[in-house]
N, C-alpha and C positions, 0 to 999 in steps of 0.2 A: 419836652417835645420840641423839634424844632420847628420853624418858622415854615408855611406853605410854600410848595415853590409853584410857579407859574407854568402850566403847560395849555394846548386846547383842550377844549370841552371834546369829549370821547377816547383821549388818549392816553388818562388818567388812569394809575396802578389802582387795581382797586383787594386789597384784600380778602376778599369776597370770590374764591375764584369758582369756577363753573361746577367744577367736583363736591363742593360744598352746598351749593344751592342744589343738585343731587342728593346730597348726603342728608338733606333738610326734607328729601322729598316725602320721606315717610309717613302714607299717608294713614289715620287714625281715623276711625268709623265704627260703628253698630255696637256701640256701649251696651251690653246687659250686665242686669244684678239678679243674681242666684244666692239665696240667703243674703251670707256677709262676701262674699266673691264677689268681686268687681271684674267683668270680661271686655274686652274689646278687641278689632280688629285692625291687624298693623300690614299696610300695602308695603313692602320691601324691594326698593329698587335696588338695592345692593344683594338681594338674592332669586335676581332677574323680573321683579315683580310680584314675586308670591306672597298672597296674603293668608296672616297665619292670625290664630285666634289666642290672645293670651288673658292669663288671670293671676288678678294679684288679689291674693289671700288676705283673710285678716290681720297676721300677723305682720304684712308688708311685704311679704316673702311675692317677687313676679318676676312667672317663668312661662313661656311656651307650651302651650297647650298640643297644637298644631304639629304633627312629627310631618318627621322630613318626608319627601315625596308628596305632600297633600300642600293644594292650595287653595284655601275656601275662598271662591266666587264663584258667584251664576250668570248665568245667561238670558237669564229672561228680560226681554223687551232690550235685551243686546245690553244695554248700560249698567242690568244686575240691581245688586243691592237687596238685602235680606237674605243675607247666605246662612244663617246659619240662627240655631238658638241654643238655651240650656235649662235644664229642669233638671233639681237636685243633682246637680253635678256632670251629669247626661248632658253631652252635645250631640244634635243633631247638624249636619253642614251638607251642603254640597260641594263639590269637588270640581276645578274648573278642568280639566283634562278631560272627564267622561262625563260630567255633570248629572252624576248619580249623589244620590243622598247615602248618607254614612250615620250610623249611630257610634260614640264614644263613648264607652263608660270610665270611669275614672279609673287610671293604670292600664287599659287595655286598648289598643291598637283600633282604631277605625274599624266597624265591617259596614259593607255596603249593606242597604234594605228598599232599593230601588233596582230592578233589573237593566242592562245595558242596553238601553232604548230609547229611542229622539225624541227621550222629554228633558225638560229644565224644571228645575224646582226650586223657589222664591218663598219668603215671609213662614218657614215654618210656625204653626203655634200649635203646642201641646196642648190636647187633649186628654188630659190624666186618667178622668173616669172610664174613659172608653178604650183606653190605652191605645191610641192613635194619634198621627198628625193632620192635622190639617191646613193646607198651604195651597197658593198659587202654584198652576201647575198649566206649561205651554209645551204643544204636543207637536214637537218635527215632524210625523210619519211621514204626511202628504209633501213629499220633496218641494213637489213643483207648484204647489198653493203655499196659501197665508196658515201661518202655526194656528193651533188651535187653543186658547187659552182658558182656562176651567177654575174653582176652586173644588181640590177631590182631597177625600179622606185616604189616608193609608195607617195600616199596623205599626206600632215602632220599632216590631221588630220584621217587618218586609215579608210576615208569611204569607198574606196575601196580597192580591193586586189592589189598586188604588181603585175607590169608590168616587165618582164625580158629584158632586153636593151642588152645585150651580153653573152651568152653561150655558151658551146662547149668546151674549154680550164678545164684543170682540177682543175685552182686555178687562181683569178684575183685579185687585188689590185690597190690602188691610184686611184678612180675615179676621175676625175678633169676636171672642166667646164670650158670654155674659156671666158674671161672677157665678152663677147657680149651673152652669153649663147647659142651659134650657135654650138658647138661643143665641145665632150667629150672626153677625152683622158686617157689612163687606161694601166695597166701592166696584162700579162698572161704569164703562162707556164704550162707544162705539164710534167708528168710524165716521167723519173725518174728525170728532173731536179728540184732542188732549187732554189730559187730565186736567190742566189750570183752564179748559175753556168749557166744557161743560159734561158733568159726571154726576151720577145718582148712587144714592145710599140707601142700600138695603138690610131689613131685619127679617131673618124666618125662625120660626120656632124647632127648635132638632124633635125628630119623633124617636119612638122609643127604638126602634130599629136603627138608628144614628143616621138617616136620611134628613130629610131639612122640608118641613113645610111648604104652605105658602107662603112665598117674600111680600114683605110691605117696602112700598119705598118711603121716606122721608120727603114729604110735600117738597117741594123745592118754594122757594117765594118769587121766583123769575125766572124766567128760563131766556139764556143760557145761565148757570151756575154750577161755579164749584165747589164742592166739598171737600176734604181734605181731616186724616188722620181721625175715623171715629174708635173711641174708645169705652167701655163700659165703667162708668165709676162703682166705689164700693159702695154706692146706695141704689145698685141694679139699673138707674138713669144711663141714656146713654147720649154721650159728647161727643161733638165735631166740632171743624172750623168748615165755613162757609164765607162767601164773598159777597152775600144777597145784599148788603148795602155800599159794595164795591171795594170793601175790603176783608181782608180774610180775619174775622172775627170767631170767639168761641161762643159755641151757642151748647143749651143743652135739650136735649127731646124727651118727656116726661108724658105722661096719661095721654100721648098723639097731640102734646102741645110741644112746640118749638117756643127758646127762651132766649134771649142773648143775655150772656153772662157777663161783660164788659165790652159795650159799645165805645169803638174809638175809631181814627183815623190812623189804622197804625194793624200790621200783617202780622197774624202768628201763624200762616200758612207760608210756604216755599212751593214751589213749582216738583211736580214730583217727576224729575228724571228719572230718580234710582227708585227704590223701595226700601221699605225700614226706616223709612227715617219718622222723625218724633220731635215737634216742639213743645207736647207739654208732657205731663204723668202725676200721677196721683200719687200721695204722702198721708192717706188714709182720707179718712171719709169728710173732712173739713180740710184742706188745702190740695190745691191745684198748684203743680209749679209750674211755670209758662216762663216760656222764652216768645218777646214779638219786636217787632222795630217799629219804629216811629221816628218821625222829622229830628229829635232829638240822639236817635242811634238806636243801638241795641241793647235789649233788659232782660234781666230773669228776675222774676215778680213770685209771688204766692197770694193765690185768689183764691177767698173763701165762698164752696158755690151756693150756702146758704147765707149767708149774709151779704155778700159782693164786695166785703171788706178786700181791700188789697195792701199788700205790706212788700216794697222795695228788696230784691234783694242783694244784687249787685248790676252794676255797668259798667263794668270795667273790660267788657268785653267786646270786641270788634264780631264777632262769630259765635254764633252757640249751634251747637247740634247732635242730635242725637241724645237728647233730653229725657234721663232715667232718673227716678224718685222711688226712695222708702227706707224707712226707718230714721226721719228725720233727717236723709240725706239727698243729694241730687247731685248725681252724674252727668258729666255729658262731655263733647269736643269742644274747646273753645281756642280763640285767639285773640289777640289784642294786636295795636298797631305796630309795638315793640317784642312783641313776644312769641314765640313760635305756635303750632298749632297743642295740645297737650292735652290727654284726658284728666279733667280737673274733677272733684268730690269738695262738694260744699257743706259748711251744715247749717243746717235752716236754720238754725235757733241762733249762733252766733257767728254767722253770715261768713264764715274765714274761708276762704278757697284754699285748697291745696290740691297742687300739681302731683297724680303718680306717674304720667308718662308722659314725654316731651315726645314731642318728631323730631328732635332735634336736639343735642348738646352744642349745636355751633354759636359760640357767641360773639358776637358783630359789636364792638366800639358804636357806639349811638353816632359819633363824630361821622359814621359812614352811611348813616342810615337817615331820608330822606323821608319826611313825614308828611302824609296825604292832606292834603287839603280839597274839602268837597267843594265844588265851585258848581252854581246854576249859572246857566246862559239861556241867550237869548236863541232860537233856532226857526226851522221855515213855518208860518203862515201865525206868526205870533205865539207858538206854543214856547215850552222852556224846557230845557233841559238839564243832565246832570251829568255829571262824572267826578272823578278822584285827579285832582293833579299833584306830580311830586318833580320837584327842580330836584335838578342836579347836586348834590351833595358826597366831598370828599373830602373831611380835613385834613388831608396832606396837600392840596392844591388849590389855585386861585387860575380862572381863566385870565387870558390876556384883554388888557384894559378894550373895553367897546365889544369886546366877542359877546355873541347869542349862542346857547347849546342847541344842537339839533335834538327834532322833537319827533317822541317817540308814540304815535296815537294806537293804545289798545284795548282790542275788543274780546270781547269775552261772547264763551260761547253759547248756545243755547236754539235759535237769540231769546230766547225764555231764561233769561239769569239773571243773573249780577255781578257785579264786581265790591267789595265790599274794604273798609278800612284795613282788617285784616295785614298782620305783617306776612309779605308775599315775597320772598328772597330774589325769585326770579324778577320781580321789579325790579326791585334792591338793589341789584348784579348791572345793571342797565345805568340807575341814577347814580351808582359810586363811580362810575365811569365815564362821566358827564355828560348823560342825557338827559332831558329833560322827557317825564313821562306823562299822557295823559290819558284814562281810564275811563272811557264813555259807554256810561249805562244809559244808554241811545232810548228813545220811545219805541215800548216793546221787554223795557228790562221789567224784571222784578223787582218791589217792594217800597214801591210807590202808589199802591193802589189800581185797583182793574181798569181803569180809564184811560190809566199811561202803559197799561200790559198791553191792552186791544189798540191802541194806538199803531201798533203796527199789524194791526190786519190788512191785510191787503198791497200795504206799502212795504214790505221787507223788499230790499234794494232799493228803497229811494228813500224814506223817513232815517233809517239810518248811516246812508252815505251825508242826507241834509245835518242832521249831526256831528259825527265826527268832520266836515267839513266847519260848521259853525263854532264847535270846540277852536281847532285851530286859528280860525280869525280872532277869537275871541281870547287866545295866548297870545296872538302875533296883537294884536291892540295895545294890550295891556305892557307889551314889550317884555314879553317871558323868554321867547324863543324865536330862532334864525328860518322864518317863512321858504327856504330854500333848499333847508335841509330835515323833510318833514318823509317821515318814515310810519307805515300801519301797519299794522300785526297781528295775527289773530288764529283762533283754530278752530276746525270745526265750521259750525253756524261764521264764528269770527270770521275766518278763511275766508268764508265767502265775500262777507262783507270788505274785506282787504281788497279781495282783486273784484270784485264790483267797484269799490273806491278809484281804482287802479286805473278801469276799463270808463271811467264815466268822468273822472274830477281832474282837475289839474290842480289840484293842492297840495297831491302827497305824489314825493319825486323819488320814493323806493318802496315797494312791500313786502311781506313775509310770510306766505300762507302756511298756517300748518296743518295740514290732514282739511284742508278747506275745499271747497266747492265747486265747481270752475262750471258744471253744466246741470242747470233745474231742472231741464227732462230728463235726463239721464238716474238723478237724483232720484226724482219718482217713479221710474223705471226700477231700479238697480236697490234700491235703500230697502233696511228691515220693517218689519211689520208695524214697530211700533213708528216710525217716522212715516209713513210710506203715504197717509194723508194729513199730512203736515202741513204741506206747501198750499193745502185746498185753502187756509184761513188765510196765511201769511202771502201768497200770491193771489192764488185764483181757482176755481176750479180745473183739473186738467182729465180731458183733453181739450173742453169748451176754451179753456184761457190759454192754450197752448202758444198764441202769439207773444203772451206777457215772457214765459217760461222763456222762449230765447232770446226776448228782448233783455231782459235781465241779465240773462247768463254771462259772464264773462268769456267765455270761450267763445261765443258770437260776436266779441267786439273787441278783437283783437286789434284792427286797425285804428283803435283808439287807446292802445297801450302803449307807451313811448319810455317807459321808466322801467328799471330794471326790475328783478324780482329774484325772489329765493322762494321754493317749497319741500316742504318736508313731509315725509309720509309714512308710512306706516305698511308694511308690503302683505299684513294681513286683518287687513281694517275694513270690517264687514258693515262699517256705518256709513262713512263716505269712501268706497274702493279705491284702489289706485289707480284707476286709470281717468279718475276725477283730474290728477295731477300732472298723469304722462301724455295724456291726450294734447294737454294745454302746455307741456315743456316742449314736445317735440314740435308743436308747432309754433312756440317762440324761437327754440334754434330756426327752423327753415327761416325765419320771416327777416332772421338776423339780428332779434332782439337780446339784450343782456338777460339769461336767466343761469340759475343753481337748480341742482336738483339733488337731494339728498334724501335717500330711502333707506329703512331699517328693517331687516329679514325680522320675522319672529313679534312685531309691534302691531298691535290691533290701533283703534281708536285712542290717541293718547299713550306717549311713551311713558313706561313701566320701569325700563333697565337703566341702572345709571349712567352707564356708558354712551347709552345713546341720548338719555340728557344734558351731560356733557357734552357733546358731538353736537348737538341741534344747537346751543347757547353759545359754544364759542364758531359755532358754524356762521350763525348767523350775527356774530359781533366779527368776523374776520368780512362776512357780505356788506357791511355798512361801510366798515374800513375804508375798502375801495371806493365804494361806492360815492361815500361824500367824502372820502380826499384825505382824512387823517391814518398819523402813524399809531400802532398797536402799544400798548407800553410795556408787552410780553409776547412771544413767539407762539402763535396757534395753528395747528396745522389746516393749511390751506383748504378753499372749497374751490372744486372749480365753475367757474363761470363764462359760460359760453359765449361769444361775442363781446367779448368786455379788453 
């Protein structure tokens, strides 16, 4: 290997080109086990996005399920999730183009068994006995109102129409049948809450006619509270995770007694964007497998619910999700800090993971790969904060003696999320190049406890500009990185927070919005059902708070935008529209400010196609370029930048 040579920090070849961190995109989700079949779901940017459902058999033998022309995802509450299921070999999926449900029997061609009509269909779960599904189900008809959201039964073979089992509530989730099939249990809430702020768990008894009793709900122990993933175990008890003592702990509900099963300081709930998701499941009627974080990282454990005995299973993992268990196995997504995302199968008994499907064959030289360090600071009115930071890292080069890397502050979206150790390429792609990155799970992130989630009630655009602003003093102290060449990022929720940063701070001297925010009334105007009282926690009530709304807004504080900017979007992105971003381009060109603007026909929420993740990554490594002054150390084609 030869000796490093010396260039600047950003202008470094990085092996790791943009096409690859594409190539890596493939994303892996909604693990089920049908006997010994192992299925999951693979998001395909190299086949413009389509997500296909595949199964790898006992023998090892994995192939595509999924024929061509179909691509399972839904629509519900716009972010999807729970597209599909299987019962003895039978898939049921929805189909994103028409978002009818389709039954698959094994060898035979999808047929539809939802009529082509402005519903979305979410969380299928079989009903064998009655030979039915039943799922989430949100009803387009009313154009010009809010969707209507239901849990309704339908046939599994679509002869007739769908039967509605619970209404009223403005949004429901986790339908779930009781081993005996005598009773259904389900999550609701309403307006202006989200599911991580406050939602109720209900059980009814099915009557003989397959209608549903009356509901009980599960006592809450405070109110606000969340509940989160309830589940029937194989001793008829039924299990949730709640937050009733500020964190999302598993509890179990028995004779109308609520139990905690392992009190800790430490989350086995996630924020439920999508649906389908799962961090624990059952391995028979004596172990629980659980995935939950805690101060020390991420675990997958087995808890016995009659004794409370717990036995370690591994932690080797940055990410676990979509956590499936039986027959002395557990499945699920996982990733570590070096290793791609992969559906991994563990076996309880002699704890060995094996990998059947990677997102990825790209393998990355460790020499180029830049490894997180969790760092707490110190941030406004005495609180503390968190993020991931990762220096610059390329061993084929050495900055020039005295140089600081420019710093790259990123925000993740949500602002209901996280940012986690996880190996993230698209970082990667950034610090082999000689940036310095830093990863701020601002107060308001997840999995730190409900105290630092509500932390940003109220304060979204100011507790996390105070953040990401205290991150970088607290680089620039320590002498990590060059305080003048300080760059934020973000999309979504992130976006906003960028050009809020942008519009309010003089810290950060470039931004990058992607599919971001630019105006909060607009937002509650314009945005899907499920967001649409979102901003009532996170700002204010509107229209009573309507002053906070444009005081926030970045597009009212334009004359306090001096620093260039890039935004990227999406031209069919029905979560934050396009005109979040053209509103606020065209009136940087008038004002004669430096901006990029870069749109993708065919892109909702979140780019899909490789191409276009290509395009966005080297887009916006050819806008820093200029921007802070260094040479490329390869040819990218240009963006243009208006006033620049």
């Amino acid at each position: 290997m030869s000796s490093p040579q010396t260039a600047p920090y950003g202008s470094w070849k990085s092996p790791l080109s943009a096409a690859m961190v594409a190539q890596a995109g493939i994303r892996l989700a909604d693990v089920r086990l049908d006997g010994e079949d192992v299925y999951w779901l693979e998001g395909r940017p190299a086949e413009g996005g389509r997500n296909v459902i595949v199964r790898r058999s006992p023998d090892g033998a994995i192939a595509d399920v999924t024929p061509a022309g179909f691509n399972v995802r839904t629509r519900v509450h716009e972010y999807g999730g729970g597209a599909y299921t299987v019962r003895g070999g039978t898939i049921f999926f929805a189909n994103f183009a028409d978002q009818r449900l389709y039954r698959q029997e094994p060898g035979h061609p999808p047929v539809p068994i939802t009529p082509a009509a402005p519903y979305r269909y979410a969380e299928m779960l079989p009903d064998v006995g009655r030979h039915r599904l039943i799922c989430v189900r949100e009803d387009h008809s009313d154009g010009d109102g809010e969707a209507a959201n239901a849990i309704v039964a339908l046939p599994m073979d679509g002869a007739s129409p769908a039967e509605v089992l619970a209404a009223g509530h403005d949004f429901y989730s986790n339908p779930r049948l009781s081993p005996d099939g005598a009773q259904l249990a389900w999550l609701a809430w309403d307006h202006p809450n989200m599911p991580w702020d406050d939602i109720r768990l209900y059980v009814a008894p099915i009557l003989d006619d397959g209608s549903l009793g009356r509901a009980e709900a599960i006592p809450p122990a405070a109110s606000p509270e969340s509940f989160f993933q309830p589940e029937w175990g194989p001793d008829g008890d039924l299990y949730f995770v709640a937050d009733r003592t500020g964190w999302w702990n598993l509890y179990r509900w028995r004779d109308g007694d609520v139990e905690a099963l392992w009190p800790m300081e430490g989350e086995f709930g996630v924020p439920q964007w999508s649906l389908g998701v799962s961090t624990y499941a059952f391995d028979g009627a004596g172990r629980i497998v659980c995935t939950y974080g805690d101060a020390a990282g991420r675990h997958l454990a087995a808890l016995d619910p009659g004794t409370g005995q717990v036995e370690a299973i591994v932690d080797a993992y940055s990410s676990i999700g979509y956590l499936r268990a039986a027959g002395g196995m557990a499945c699920f997504v996982g990733a570590t800090p070096v290793d791609h995302a992969a559906v991994v199968e563990v076996d309880l008994d002699s704890r060995r993971p094996r990998l059947l499907r990677r997102s990825s064959d790209v393998a990355i030289d460790p020499g180029y790969l830049s490894p997180p360090e969790p760092i707490d600071y110190p941030t406004a009115d005495g609180s503390t904060a968190h993020a991931l930071y990762l220096a610059p890292r390329n061993r084929d080069y050495n900055p020039p003696v005295g140089d600081k890397p420019p710093l790259i502050v990123t925000i993740h979206g949500g602002p209901t999320s996280a940012t986690s150790t996880a190996l993230d390429l698209d970082t990667q792609y950034w610090t082999s190049r000689g940036f310095a990155v830093v990863a701020v799970n601002y107060r308001g992130s997840t999995g730190y406890g409900r105290q630092y989630r509500d932390a940003l009630q109220g304060q979204w655009g100011v507790a996390d500009i105070e953040d990401c602003e205290h991150a970088v003093r607290y680089l620039v102290e320590r002498g990590d990185v060059d305080p003048e060449r300080v760059a934020i990022r973000g999309g979504s929720a992130g976006g906003y927070t960028t050009l809020r940063a942008i519009t309010s701070s003089d810290v950060f001297k470039a931004g990058a919005s992607h599919f971001g925010i630019s105006d909060l009334e607009l937002m509650v105007l314009e945005t899907h059902k499920f967001e649409s009282r979102y901003l009532d926690g996170l700002i204010g009530p509107y229209p009573e708070r309507r002053d906070l709304y444009l005081e926030r807004s970045p597009m009212y504080a334009l004359d306090r935008l001096s620093v260039p900017v890039i935004f990227f979007q999406g031209l069919e992105d029905a979560v934050v529209p396009p005109n979040q971003a053209e509103v606020m381009v065209e009136a940087l060109r008038q004002k004669g400010q430096p901006v990029a603007y870069v749109a993708f026909e065919g892109e909702q929420h979140g780019f899909r196609k490789a191409e276009n993740i290509v395009r966005s990554l080297e887009g916006e490594l050819y806008f820093y370029s200029r921007v802070f002054g260094f040479d490329l150390a390869e040819p990218i084609e240009p963006v243009e930048i208006a006033n620049l």
